[in-house]
Biopython code that builds the backbone (N, CA, C, O; Angstrom):
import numpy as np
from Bio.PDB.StructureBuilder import StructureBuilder

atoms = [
    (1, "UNK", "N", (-30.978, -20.687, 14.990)),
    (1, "UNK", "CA", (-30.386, -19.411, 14.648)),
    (1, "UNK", "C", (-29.375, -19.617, 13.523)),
    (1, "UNK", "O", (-28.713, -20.654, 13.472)),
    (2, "UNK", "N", (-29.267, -18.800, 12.767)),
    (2, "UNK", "CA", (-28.711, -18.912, 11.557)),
    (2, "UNK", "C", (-27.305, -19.119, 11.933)),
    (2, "UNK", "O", (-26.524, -20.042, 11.704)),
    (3, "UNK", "N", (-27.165, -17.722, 12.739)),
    (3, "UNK", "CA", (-25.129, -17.859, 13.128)),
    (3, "UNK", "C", (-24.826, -19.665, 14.002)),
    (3, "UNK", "O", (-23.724, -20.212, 13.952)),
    (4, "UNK", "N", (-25.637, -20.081, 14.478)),
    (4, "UNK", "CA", (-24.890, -21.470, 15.047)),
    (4, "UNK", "C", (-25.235, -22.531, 13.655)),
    (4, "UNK", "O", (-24.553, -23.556, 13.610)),
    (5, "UNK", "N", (-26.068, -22.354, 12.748)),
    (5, "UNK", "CA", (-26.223, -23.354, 11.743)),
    (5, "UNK", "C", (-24.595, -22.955, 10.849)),
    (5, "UNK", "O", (-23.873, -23.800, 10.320)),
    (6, "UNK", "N", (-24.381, -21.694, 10.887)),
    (6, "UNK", "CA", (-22.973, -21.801, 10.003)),
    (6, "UNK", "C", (-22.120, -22.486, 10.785)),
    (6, "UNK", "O", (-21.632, -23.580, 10.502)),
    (7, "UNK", "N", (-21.824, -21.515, 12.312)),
    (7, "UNK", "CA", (-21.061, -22.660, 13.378)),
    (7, "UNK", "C", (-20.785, -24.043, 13.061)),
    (7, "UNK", "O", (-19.660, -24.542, 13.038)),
    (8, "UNK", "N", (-22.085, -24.750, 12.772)),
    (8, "UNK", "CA", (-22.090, -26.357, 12.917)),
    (8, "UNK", "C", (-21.218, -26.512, 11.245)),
    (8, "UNK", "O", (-20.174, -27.153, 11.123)),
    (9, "UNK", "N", (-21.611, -26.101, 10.589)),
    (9, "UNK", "CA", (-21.204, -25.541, 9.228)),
    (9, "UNK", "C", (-18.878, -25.823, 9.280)),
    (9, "UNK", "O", (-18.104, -26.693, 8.881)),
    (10, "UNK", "N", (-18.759, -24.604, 9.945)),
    (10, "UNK", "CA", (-17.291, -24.274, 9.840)),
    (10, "UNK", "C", (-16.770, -25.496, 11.022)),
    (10, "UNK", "O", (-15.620, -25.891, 10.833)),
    (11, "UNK", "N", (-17.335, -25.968, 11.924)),
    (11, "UNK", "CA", (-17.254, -27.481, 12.733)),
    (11, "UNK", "C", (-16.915, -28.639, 11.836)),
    (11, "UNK", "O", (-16.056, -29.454, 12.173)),
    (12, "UNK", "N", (-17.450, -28.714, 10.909)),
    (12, "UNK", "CA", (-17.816, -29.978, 9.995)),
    (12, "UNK", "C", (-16.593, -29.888, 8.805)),
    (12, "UNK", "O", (-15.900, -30.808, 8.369)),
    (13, "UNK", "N", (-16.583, -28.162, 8.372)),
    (13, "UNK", "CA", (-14.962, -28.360, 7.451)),
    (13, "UNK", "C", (-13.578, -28.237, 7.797)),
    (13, "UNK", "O", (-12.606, -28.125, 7.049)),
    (14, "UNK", "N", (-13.660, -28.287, 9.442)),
    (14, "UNK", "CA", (-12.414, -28.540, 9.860)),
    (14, "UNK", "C", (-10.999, -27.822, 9.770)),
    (14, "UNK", "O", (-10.803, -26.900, 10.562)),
    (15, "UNK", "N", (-10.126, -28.121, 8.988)),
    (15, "UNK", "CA", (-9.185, -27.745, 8.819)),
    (15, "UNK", "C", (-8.987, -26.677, 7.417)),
    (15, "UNK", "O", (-8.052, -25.941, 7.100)),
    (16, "UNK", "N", (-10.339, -26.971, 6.751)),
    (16, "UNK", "CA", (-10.095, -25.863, 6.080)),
    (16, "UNK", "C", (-11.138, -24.502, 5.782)),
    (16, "UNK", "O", (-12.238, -24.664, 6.312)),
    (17, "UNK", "N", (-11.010, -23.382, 5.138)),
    (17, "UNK", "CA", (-11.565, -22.112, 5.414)),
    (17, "UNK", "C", (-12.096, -22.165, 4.632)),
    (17, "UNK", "O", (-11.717, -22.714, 3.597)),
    (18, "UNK", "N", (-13.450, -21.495, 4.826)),
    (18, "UNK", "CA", (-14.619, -21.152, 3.887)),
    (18, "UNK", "C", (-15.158, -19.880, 4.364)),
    (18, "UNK", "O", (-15.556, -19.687, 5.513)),
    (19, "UNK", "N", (-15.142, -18.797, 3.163)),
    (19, "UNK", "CA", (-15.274, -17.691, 2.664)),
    (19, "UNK", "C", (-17.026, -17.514, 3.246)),
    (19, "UNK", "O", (-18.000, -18.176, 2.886)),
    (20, "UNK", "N", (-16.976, -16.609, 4.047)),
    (20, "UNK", "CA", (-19.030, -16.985, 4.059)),
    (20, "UNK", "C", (-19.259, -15.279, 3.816)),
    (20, "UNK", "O", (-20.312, -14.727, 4.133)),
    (21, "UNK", "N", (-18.102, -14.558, 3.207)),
    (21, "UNK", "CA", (-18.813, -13.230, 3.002)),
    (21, "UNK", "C", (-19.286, -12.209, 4.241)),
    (21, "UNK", "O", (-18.471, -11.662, 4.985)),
    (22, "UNK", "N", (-20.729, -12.042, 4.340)),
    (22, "UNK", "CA", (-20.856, -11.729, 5.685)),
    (22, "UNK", "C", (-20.142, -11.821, 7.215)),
    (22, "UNK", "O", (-19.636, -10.999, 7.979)),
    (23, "UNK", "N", (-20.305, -12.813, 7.230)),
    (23, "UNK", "CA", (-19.178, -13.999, 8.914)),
    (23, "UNK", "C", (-17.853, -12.992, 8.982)),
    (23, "UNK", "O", (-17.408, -12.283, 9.884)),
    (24, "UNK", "N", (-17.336, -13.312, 7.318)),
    (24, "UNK", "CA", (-15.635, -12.317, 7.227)),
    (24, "UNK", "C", (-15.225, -11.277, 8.018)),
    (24, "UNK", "O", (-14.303, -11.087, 8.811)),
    (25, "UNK", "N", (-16.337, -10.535, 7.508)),
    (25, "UNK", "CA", (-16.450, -8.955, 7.924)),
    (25, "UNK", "C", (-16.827, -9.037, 9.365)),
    (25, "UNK", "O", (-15.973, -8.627, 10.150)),
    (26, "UNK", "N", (-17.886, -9.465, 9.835)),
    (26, "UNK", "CA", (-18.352, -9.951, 10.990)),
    (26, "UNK", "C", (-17.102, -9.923, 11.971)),
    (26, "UNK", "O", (-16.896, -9.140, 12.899)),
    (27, "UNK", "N", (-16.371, -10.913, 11.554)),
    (27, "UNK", "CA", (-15.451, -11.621, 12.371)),
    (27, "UNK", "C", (-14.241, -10.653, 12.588)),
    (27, "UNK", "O", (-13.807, -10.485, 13.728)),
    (28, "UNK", "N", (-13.583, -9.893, 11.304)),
    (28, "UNK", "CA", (-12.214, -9.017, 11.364)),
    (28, "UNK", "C", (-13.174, -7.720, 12.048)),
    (28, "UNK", "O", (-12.473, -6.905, 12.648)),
    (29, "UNK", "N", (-14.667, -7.408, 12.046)),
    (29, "UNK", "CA", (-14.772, -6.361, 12.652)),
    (29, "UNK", "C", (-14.811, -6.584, 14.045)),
    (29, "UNK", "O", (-13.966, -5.935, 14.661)),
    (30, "UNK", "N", (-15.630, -7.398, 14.805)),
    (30, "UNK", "CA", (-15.630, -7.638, 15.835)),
    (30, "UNK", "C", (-14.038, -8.024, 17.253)),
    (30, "UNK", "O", (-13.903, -7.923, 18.472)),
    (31, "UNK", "N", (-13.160, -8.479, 16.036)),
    (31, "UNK", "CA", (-11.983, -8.729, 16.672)),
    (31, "UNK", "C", (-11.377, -7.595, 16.977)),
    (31, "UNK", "O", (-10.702, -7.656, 18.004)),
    (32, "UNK", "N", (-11.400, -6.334, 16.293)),
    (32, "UNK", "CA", (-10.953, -4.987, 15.838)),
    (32, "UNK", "C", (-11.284, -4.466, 17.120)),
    (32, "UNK", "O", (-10.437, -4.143, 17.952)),
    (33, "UNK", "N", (-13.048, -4.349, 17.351)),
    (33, "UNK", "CA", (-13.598, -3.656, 18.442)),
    (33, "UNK", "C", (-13.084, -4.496, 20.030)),
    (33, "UNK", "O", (-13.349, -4.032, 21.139)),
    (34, "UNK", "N", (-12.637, -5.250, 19.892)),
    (34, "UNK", "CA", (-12.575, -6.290, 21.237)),
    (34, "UNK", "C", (-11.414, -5.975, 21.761)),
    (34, "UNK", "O", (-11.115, -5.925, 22.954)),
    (35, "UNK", "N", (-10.521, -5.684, 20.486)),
    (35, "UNK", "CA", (-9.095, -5.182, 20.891)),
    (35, "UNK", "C", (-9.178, -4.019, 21.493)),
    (35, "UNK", "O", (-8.639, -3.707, 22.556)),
    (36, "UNK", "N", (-9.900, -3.327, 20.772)),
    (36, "UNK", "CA", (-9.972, -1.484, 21.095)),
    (36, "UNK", "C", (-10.420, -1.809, 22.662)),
    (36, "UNK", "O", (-9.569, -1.677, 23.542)),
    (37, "UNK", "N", (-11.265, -2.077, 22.873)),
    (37, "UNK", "CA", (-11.764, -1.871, 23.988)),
    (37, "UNK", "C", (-11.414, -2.870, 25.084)),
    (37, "UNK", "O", (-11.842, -2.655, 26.218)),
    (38, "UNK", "N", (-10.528, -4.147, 24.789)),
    (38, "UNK", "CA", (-9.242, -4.326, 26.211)),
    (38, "UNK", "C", (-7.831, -3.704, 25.609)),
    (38, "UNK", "O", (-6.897, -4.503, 25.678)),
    (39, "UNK", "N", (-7.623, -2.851, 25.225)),
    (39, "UNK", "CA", (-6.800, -2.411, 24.913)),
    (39, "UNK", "C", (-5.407, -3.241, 24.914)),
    (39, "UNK", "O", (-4.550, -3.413, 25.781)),
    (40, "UNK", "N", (-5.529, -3.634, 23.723)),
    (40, "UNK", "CA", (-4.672, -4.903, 23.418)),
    (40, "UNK", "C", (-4.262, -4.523, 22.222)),
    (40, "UNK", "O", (-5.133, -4.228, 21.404)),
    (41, "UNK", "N", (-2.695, -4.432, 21.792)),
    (41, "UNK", "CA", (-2.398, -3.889, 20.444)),
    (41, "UNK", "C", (-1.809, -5.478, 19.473)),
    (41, "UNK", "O", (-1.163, -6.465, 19.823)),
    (42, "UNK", "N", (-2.262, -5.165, 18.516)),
    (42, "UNK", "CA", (-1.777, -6.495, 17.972)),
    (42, "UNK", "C", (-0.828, -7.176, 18.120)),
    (42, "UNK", "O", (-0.899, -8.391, 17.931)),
    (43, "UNK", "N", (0.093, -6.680, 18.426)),
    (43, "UNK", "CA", (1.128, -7.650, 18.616)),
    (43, "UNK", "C", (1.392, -8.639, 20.057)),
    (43, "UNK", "O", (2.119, -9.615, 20.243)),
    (44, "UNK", "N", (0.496, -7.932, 20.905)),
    (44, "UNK", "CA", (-0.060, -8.073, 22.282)),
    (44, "UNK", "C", (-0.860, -9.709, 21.929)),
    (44, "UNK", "O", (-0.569, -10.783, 22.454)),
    (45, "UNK", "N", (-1.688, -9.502, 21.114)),
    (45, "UNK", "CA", (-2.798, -10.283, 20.055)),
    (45, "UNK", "C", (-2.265, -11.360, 20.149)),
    (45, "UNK", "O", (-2.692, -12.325, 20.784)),
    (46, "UNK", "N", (-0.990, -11.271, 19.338)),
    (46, "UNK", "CA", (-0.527, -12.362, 18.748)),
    (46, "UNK", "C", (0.308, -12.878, 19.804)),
    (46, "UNK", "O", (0.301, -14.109, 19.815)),
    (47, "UNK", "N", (1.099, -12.295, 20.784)),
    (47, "UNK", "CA", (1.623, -13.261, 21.363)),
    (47, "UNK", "C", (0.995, -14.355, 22.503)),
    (47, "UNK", "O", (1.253, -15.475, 22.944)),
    (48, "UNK", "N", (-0.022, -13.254, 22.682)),
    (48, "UNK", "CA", (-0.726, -14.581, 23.611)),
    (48, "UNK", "C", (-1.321, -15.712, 23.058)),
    (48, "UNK", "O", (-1.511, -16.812, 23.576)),
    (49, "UNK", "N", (-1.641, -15.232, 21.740)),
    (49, "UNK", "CA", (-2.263, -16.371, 20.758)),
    (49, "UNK", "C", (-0.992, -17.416, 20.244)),
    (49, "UNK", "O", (-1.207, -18.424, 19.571)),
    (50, "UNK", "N", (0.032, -17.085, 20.582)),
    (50, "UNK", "CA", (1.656, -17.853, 19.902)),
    (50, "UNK", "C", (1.260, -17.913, 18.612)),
    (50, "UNK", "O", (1.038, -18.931, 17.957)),
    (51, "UNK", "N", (1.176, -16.761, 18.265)),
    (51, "UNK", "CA", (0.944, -16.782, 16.415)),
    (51, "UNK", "C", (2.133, -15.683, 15.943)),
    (51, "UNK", "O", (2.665, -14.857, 16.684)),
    (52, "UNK", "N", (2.328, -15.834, 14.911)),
    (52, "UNK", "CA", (3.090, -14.093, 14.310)),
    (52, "UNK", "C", (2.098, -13.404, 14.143)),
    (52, "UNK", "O", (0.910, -13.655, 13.940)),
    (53, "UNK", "N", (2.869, -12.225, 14.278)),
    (53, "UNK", "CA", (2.006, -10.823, 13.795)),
    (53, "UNK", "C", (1.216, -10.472, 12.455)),
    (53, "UNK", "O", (0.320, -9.645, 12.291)),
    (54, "UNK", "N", (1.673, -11.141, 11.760)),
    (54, "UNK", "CA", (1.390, -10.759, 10.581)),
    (54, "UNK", "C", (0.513, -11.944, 10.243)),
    (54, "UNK", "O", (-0.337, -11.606, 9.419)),
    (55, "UNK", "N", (0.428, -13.168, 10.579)),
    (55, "UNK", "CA", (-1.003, -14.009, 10.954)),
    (55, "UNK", "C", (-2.086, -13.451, 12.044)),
    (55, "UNK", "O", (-3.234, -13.587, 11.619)),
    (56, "UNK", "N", (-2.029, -12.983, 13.068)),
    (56, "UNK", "CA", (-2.903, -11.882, 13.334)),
    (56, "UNK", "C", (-3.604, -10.793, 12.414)),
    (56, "UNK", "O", (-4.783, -10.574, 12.134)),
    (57, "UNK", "N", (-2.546, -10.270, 12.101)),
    (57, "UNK", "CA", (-2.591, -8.964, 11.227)),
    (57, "UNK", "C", (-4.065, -9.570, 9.919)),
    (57, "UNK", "O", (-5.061, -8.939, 9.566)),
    (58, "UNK", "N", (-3.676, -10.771, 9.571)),
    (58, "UNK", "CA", (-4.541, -11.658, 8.585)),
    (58, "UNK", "C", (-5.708, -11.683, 8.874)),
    (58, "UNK", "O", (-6.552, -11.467, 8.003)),
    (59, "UNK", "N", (-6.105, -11.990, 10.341)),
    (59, "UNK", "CA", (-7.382, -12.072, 10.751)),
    (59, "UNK", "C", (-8.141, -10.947, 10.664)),
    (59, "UNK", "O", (-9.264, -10.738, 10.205)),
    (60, "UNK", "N", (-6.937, -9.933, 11.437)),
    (60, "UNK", "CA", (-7.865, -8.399, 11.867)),
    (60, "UNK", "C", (-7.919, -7.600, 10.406)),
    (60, "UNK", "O", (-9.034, -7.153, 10.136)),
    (61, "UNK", "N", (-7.226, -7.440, 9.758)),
    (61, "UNK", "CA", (-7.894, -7.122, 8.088)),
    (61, "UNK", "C", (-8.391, -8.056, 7.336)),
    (61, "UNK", "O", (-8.285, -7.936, 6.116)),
    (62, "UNK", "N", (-8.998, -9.116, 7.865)),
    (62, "UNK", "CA", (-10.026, -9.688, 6.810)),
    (62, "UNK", "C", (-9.478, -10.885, 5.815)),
    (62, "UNK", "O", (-10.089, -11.912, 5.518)),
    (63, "UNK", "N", (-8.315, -10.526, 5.428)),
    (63, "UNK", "CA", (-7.473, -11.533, 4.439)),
    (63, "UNK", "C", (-7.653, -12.958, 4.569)),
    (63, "UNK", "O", (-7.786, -13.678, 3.580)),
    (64, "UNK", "N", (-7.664, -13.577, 6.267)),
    (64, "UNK", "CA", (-8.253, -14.656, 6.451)),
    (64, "UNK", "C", (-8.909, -14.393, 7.343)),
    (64, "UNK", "O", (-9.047, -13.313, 7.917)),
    (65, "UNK", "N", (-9.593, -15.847, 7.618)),
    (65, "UNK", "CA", (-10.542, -15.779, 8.790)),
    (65, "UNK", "C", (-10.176, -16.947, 9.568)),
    (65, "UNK", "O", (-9.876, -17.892, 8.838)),
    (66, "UNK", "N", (-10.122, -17.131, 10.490)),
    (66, "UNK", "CA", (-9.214, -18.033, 11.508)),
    (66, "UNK", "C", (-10.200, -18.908, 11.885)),
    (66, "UNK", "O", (-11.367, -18.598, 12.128)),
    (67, "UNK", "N", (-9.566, -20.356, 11.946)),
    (67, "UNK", "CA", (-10.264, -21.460, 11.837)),
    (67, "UNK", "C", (-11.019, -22.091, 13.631)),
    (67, "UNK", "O", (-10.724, -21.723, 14.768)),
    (68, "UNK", "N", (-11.782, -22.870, 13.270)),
    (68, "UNK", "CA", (-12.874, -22.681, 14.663)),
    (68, "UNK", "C", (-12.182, -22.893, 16.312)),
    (68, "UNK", "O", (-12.613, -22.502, 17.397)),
    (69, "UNK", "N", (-11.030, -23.625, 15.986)),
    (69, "UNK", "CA", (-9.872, -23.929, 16.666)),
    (69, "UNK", "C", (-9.143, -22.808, 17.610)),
    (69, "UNK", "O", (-9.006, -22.732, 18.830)),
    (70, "UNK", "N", (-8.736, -21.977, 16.531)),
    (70, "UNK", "CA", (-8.122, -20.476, 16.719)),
    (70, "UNK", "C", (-9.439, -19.548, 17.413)),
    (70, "UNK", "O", (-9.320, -18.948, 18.481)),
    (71, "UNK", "N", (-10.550, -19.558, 16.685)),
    (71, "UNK", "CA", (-11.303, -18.811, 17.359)),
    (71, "UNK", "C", (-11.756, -19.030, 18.700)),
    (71, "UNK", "O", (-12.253, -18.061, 19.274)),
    (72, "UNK", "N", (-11.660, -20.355, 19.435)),
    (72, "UNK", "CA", (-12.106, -21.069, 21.036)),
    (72, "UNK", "C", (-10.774, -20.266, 21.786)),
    (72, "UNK", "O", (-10.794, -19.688, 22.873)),
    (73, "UNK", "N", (-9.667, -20.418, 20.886)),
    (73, "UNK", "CA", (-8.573, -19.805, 21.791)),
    (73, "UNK", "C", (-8.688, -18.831, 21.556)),
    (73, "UNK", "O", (-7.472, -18.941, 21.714)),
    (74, "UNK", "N", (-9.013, -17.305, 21.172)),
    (74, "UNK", "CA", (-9.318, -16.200, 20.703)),
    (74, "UNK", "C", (-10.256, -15.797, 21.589)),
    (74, "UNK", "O", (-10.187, -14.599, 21.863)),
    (75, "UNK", "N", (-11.259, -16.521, 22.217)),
    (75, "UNK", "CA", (-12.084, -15.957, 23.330)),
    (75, "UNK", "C", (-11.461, -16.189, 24.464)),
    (75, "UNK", "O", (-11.375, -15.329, 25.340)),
    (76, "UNK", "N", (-10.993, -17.304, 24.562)),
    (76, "UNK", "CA", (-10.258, -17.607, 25.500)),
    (76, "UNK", "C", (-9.284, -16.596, 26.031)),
    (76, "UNK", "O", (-9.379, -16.478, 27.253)),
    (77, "UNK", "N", (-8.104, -15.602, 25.307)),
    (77, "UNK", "CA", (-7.548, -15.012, 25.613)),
    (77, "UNK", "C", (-7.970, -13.923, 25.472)),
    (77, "UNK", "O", (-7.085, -13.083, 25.640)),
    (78, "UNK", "N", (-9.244, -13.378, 25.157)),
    (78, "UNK", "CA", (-10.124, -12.006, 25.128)),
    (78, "UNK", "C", (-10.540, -12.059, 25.524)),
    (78, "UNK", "O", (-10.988, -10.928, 25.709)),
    (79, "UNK", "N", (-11.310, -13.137, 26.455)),
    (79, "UNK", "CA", (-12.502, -13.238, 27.400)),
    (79, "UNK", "C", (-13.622, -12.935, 26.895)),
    (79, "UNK", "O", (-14.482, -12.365, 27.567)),
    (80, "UNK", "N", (-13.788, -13.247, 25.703)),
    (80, "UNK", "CA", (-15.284, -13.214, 25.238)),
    (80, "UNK", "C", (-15.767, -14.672, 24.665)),
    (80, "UNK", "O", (-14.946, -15.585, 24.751)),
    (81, "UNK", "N", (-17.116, -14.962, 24.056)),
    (81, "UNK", "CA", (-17.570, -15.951, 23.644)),
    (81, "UNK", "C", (-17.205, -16.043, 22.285)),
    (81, "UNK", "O", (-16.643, -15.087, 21.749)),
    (82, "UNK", "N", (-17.501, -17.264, 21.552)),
    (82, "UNK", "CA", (-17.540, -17.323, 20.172)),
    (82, "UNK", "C", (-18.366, -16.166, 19.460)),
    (82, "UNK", "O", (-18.074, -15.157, 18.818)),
    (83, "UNK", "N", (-19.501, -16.773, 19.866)),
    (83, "UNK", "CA", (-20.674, -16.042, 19.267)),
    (83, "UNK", "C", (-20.754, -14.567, 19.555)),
    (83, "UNK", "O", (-21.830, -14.013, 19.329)),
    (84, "UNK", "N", (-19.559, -13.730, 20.115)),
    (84, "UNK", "CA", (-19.451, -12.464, 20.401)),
    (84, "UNK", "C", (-18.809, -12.283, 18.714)),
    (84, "UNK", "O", (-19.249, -11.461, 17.910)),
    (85, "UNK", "N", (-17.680, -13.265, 18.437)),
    (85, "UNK", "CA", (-17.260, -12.534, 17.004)),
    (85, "UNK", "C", (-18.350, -12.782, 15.929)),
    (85, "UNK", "O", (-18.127, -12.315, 14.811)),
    (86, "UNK", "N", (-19.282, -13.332, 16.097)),
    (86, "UNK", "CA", (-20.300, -13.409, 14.934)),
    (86, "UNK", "C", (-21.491, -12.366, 15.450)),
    (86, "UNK", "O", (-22.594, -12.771, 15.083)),
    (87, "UNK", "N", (-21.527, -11.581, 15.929)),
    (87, "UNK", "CA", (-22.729, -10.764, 16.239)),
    (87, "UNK", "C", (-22.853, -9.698, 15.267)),
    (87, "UNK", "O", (-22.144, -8.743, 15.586)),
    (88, "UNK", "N", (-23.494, -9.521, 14.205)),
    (88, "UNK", "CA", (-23.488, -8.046, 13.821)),
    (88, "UNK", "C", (-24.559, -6.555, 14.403)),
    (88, "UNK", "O", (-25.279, -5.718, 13.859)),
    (89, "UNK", "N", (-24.148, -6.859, 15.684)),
    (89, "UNK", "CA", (-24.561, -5.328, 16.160)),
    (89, "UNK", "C", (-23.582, -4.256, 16.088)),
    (89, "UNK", "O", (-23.886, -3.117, 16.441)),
]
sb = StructureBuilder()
sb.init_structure("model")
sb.init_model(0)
sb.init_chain("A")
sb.init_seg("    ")
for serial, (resi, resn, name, xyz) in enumerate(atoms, 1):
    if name == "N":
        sb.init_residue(resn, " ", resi, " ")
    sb.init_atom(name, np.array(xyz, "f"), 0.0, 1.0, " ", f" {name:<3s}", serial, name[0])
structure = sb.get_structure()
């Protein structure tokens, strides 16, 4: 499947971010809807994540995309899978 070949992909560059276009959007949309619907307001977001707000804020508009690290803990405290933020349904 294509989405785990990028997976293995963003695994392999580690510490740093790569732009994949599609994934981006993917990723700040899916985080958006996950919030909406445990009703979790960003700042909610961020503290369970021990991040600032405005590094949250980064993810959920797109500006960055949070590294594979951040994203294991990101399901972790949303209770969803990885592969939930890469789905484009």
């Amino acid at each position: 499947m294509l989405y785990n070949e990028i997976m293995v992909i963003l695994w392999k560059v580690g510490e740093y971010t790569i732009s994949l276009g599609v994934l981006d959007v993917a990723i700040k949309c899916k985080i958006k809807i996950i919030l909406v619907q445990k009703d979790i307001t960003q700042k909610e977001f961020a503290e369970r994540l021990g991040v600032s707000p405005q590094q949250a804020n980064n993810w959920i508009s797109g500006r960055t995309i949070p590294r594979m690290e951040t994203l294991i803990r990101m399901s972790e405290v949303l209770g969803c899978t990885i592969n939930d933020f890469y789905e484009l349904k």
